[in-house]
C-alpha positions in Angstrom: 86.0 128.9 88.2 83.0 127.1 86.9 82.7 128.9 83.8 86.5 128.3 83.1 86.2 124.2 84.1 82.8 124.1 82.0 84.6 122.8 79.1 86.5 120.0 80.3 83.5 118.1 82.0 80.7 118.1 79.3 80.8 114.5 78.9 82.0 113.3 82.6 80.1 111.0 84.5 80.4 112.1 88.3 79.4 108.3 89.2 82.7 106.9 87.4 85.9 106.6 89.3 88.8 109.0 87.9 91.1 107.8 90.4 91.1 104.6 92.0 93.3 103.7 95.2 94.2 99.6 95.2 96.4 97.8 97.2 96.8 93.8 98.1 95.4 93.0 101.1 91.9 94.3 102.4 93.7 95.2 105.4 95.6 98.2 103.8 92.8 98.9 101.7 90.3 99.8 104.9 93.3 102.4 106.1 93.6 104.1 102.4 89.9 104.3 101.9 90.6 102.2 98.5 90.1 98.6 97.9 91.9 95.2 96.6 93.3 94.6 93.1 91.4 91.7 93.1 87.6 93.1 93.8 88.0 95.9 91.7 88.5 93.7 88.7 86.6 90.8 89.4 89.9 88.4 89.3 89.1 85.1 91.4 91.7 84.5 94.6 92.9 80.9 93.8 95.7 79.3 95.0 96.9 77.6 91.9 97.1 81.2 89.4 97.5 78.7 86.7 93.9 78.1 86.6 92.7 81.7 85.6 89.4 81.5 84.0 88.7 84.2 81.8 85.9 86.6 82.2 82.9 86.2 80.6 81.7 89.1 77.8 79.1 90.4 79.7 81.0 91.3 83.1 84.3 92.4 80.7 81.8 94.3 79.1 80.5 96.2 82.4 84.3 97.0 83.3 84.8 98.7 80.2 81.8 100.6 81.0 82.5 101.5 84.6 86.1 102.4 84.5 86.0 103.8 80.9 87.3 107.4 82.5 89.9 105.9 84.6 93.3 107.9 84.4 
């Protein structure tokens, strides 16, 4: 099964999600095994969501990196 797979996962990183499970609360996240919207991408819980700051380069930069084999 290997040999017929080989193919497919030359240049996959096994340390990069493929699949990621996010919900809303942390709550629901500790039952799926998954975690919040907001951790996974770094987006700041504020109360007023008209105040989004952006990102700097650097951390939007590591994102890219991290969840470039996200389906």
């Amino acid at each position: 099964m290997f040999k017929y797979y080989k193919k497919y996962i030359i240049n996959v990183d096994c340390l990069k999600p493929k699949i990621m499970k996010l919900t809303y609360t942390g709550k629901i996240a500790l039952n799926i095994h998954g975690t919040t919207i907001h951790s996974s991408f770094v987006i700041p819980l504020n109360k007023n969501f008209n105040e989004l700051k952006a990102l700097c380069d650097e951390k939007c930069d590591s994102l890219i990196k991290h969840y470039d084999q996200l389906h």
